[in-house]
C-alpha positions in Angstrom: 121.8 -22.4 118.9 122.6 -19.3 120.7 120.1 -16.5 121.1 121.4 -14.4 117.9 120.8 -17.2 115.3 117.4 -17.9 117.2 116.4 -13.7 116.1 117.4 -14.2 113.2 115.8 -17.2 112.2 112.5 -16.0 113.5 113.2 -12.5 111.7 113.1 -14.8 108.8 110.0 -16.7 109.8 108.2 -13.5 110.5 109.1 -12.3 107.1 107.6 -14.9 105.5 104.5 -14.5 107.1 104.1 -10.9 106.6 105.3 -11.8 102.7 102.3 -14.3 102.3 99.9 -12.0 104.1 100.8 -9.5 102.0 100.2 -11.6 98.3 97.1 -12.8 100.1 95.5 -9.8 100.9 97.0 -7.6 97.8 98.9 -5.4 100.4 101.8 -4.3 98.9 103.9 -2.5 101.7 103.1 -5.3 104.2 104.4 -7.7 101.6 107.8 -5.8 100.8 108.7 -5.6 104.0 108.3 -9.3 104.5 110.5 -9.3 102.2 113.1 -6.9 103.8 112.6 -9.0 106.5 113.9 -12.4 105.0 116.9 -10.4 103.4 117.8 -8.7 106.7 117.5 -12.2 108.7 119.7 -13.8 105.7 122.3 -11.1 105.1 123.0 -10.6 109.0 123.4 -14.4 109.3 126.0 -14.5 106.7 127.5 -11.5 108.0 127.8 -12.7 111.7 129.5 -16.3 110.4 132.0 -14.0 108.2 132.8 -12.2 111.5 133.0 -15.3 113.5 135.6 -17.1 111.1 137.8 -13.8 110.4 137.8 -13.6 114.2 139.0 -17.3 114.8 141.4 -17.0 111.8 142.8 -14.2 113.2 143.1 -14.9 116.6 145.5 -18.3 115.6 147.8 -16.3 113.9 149.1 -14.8 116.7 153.1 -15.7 117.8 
């Protein structure tokens, strides 16, 4: 697990705390961006493996 996956997951798990302190405590800007947070940790994940295979696909196409 290299250090970029290891922010994102705990972007994730931060997210999800702030999201449940948020319903918990009916504070709605804490809870949204819990929220954010899980879509930021989840979007930039996918984006990072997209990079990664176009990278490697690319790079064995060469004469």
């Amino acid at each position: 697990m290299s250090w970029r996956e290891l922010v994102y997951a705990l972007l994730v798990v931060v997210g999800i705390v702030l999201f449940l302190y948020g319903a918990n405590y009916y504070d709605a800007i804490v809870g949204w961006v819990g929220v954010g947070m899980i879509f930021a940790g989840v979007v930039a994940e996918v984006v990072e493996k997209i990079y990664e295979f176009v990278s490697k696909r690319k790079g064995a196409q060469k004469p």
